[in-house]
N, C-alpha and C positions, 0 to 999 in steps of 0.2 A: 465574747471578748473577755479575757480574762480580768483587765483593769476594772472593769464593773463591778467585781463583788469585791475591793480593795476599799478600804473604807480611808479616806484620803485625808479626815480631819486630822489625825495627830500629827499629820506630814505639816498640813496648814498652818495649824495651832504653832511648830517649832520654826516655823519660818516666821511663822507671826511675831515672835518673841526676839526672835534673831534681827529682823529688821527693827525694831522697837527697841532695841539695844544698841544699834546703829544710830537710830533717832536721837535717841537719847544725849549717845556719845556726841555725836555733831553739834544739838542744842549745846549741850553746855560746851564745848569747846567757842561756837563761837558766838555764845552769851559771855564768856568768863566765870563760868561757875562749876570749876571742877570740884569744889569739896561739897556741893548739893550733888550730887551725881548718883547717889545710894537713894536719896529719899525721892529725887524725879523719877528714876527708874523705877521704885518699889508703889510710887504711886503709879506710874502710867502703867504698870504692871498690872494691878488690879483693876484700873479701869480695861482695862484690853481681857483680861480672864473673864471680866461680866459680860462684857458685850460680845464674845466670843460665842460664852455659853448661852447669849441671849437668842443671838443669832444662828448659829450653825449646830446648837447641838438638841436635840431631843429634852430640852430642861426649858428651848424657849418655844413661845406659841406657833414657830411656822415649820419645825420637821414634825414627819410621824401623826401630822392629824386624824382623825379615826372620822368615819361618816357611811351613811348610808343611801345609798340610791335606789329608787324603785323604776322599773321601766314593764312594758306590755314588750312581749317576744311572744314569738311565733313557733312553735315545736315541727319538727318531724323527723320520723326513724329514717335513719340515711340507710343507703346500703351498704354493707357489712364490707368495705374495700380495703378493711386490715382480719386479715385470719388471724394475727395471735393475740386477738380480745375473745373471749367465752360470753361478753355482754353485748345486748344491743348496743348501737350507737345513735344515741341522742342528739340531736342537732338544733339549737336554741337562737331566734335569728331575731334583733330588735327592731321592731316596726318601724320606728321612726331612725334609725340608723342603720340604711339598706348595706348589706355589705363588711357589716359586725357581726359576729358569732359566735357563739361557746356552744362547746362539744360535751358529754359526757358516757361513757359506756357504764350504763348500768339499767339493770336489771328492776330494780327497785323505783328507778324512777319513770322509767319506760311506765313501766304497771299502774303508778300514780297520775301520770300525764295523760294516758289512754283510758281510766276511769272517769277525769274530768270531763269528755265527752266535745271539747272544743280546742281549735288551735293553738288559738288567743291566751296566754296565759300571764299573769302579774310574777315577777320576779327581785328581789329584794336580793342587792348586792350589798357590803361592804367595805371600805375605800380604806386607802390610806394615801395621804398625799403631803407634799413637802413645798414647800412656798405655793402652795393651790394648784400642783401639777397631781395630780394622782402616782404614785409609783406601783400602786399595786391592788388586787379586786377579789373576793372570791364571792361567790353566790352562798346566802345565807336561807335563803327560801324559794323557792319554787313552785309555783301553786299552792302554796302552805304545806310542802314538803320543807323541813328543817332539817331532817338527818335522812342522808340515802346512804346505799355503800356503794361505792363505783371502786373500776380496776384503774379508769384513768378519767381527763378532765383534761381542757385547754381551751383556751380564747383566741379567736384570731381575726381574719379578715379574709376578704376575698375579692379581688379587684382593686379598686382604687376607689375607697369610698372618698366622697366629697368633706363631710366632719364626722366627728368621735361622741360616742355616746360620754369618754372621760373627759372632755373640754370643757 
């Protein structure tokens, strides 16, 4: 959906100021104080810019938080059911979240995971999340693999898992 990657704050922010202007107008009409009118507005102006920025923008504590997760996943080479990868395909499945999985076609890490000589392997993710929801994850290590080169990568699901390794 295209509205997704529309970043909606500056729309918010001028509606925010438009009603706040309205606000404004009204109080003092029916306070009787039309010549304060510049200085209610220019202060409720700044209180509405701080708490704006407090809240909705990446300057206060709840977008954009950074964090890391570790979880034990489960490896194996799937079978090859897309022809236009030239890599193995990786298939990474989290034990205690049946029905979560990330993918990766690569070569490099194939060869790293099939050294380790067990299924079982620790995995260190990367978070980013916005009021404590996660929006976004990538794998940062992989059995103490930190840098692989893959042709591709995705996370997904399968079935109708019950909960989410991101809740």
């Amino acid at each position: 959906m295209i509205l997704a990657y529309v970043d909606v704050r500056p729309i918010l922010f001028i509606l925010g100021v438009l009603v706040l202007l309205l606000g404004v107008y009204i109080f003092c009409r029916i306070k009787k104080k039309k010549g304060k009118f510049r200085k209610i507005f220019v202060l409720s102006f700044c209180v509405y810019v701080g708490l704006f920025a407090f809240f909705v923008t990446e300057a206060g504590p709840f977008i954009g938080q950074r964090d890391t997760r570790e979880f034990i996943m489960t490896w194996k080479l799937a079978e090859n059911e897309n022809a236009n990868y030239d890599q193995p395909h990786v298939v990474l499945q989290y034990k205690d979240f049946p029905g979560h999985r990330i993918g990766h076609y690569s070569q490099e890490l194939f060869d790293h995971l099939e050294s380790q000589g067990t299924d079982e392997i620790k995995v260190i993710f990367s978070t980013v999340s916005d009021y404590g929801n996660v929006r976004g994850y990538s794998a940062e290590s992989i059995a103490g693999l930190r840098e692989w080169s893959r042709e591709w990568s995705y996370g997904g699901t399968a079935g109708s898992p019950t909960s989410s390794p991101w809740d």
